[in-house]
C-alpha positions as CSV (number, residue, x, y, z in Angstrom):
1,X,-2.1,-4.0,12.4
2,X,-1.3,-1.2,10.1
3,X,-1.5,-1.4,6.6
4,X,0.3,1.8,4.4
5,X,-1.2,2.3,1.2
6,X,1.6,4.2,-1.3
7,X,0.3,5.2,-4.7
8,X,2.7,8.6,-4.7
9,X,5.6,9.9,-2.9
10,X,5.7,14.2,-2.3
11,X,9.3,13.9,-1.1
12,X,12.8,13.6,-1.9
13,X,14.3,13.3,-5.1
14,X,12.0,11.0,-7.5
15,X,8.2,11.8,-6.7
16,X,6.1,9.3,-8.3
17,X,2.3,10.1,-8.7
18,X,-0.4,8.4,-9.8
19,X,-1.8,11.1,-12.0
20,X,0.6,13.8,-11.8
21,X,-2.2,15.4,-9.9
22,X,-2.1,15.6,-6.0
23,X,-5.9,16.4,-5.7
24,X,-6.6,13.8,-7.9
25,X,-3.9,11.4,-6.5
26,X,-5.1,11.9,-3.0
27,X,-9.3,11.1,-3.9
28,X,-8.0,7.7,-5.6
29,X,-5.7,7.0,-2.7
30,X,-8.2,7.8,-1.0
31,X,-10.8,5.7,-2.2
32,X,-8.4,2.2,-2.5
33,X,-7.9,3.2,1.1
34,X,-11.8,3.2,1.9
35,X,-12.9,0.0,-0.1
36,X,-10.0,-2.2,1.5
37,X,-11.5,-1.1,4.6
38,X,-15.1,-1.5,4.0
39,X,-13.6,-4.9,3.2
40,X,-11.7,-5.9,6.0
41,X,-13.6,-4.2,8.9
42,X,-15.3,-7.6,9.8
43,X,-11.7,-9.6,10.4
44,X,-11.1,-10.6,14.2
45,X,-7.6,-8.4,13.8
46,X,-8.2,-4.4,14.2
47,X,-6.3,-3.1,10.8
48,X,-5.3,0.7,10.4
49,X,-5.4,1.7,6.8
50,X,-3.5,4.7,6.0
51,X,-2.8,7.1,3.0
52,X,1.0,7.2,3.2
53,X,2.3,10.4,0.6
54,X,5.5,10.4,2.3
55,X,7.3,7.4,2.3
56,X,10.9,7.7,3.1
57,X,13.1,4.5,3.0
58,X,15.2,6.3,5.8
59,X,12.5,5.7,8.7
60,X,11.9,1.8,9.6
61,X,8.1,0.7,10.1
62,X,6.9,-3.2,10.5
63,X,3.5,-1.9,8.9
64,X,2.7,-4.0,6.2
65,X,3.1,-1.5,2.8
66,X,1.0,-1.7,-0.4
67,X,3.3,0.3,-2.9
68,X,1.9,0.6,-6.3
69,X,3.8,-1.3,-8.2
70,X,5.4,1.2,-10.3
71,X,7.1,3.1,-7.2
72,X,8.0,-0.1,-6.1
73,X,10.2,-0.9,-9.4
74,X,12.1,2.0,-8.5
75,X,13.5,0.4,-5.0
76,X,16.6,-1.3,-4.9
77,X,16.7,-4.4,-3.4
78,X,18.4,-3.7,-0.2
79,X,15.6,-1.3,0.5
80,X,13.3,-3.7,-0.4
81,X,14.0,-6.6,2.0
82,X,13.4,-3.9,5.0
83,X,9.6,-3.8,4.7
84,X,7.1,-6.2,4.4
85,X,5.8,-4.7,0.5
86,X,2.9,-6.1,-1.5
87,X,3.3,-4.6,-4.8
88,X,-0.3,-3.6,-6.5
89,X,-1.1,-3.2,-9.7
90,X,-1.5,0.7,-10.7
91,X,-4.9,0.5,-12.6
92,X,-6.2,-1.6,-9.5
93,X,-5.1,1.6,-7.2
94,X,-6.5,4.1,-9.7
95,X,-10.0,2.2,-9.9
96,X,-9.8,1.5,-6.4
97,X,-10.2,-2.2,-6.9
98,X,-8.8,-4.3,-4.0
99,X,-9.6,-8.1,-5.4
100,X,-6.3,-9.2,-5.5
101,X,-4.5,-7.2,-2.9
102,X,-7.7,-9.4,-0.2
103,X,-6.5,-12.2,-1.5
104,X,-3.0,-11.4,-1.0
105,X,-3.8,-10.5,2.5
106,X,-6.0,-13.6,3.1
107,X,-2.7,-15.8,1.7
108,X,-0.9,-13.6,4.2
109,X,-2.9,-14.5,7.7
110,X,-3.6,-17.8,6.5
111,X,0.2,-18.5,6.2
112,X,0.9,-16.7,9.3
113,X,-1.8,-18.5,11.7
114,X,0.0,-21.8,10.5
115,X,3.5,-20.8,11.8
C-alpha cells in the first residue's frame, strides 16, 4: 500500500505551499511523512509513505492521498472522486501531528476488512 502525502504542489498553474518556502516545505513534509511511518511500521500491511511535490490530476494512481486540506479545496469535484483523498488539516501537517489522519486510517482498514 502506498500512501502520498501532498502539503505543496511545484507544478502547473496554482502552486500551493505550505510556507511559501520549499526548503522549509520539504523538512515539514518531510517530517509528517516520518512520524506516520514511525507510526504505522508495526501494521501486518507493508505501507509506502511518500513526499508527493508534484501532484498532477492528469496522471491516475489508486494510492491512497493525504492532501492538506487547503490544496484540496482547490479541486473540483470531478477530480476529486478519481482518488481515494483524506483531506488533513494544515497545522496538523506543519506540526507534523498524525493523530487524526491514524485514526482515519484505522476507520479506513477496519471498514475495509469488513467488506
Amino acid at each position: 500500500m502506498n500512501i502520498r502525502v501532498i502539503g505543496d504542489i511545484r507544478t502547473g498553474k496554482i502552486q500551493p505551499s505550505l510556507t511559501g518556502n520549499a526548503i522549509v516545505d520539504d523538512a515539514l513534509i518531510q517530517n509528517f511523512c516520518d512520524e506516520l511511518k514511525n507510526s504505522v511500521n508495526h501494521a501486518s500491511v507493508p505501507v509506502n509513505i511518500i513526499a508527493e511535490h508534484f501532484f498532477s490530476p492528469a496522471i491516475h494512481t489508486d494510492d491512497l492521498i493525504l492532501m492538506d486540506q487547503r490544496i484540496s479545496r482547490l479541486l473540483p469535484d470531478e477530480i476529486r472522486s478519481k482518488y481515494c483523498i483524506i483531506d488533513v488539516d494544515h497545522n496538523d501537517l506543519v506540526r507534523g501531528n498524525v493523530l487524526k489522519v491514524l485514526d482515519i486510517l484505522k476507520r479506513l482498514n477496519k471498514d475495509s476488512q469488513e467488506i
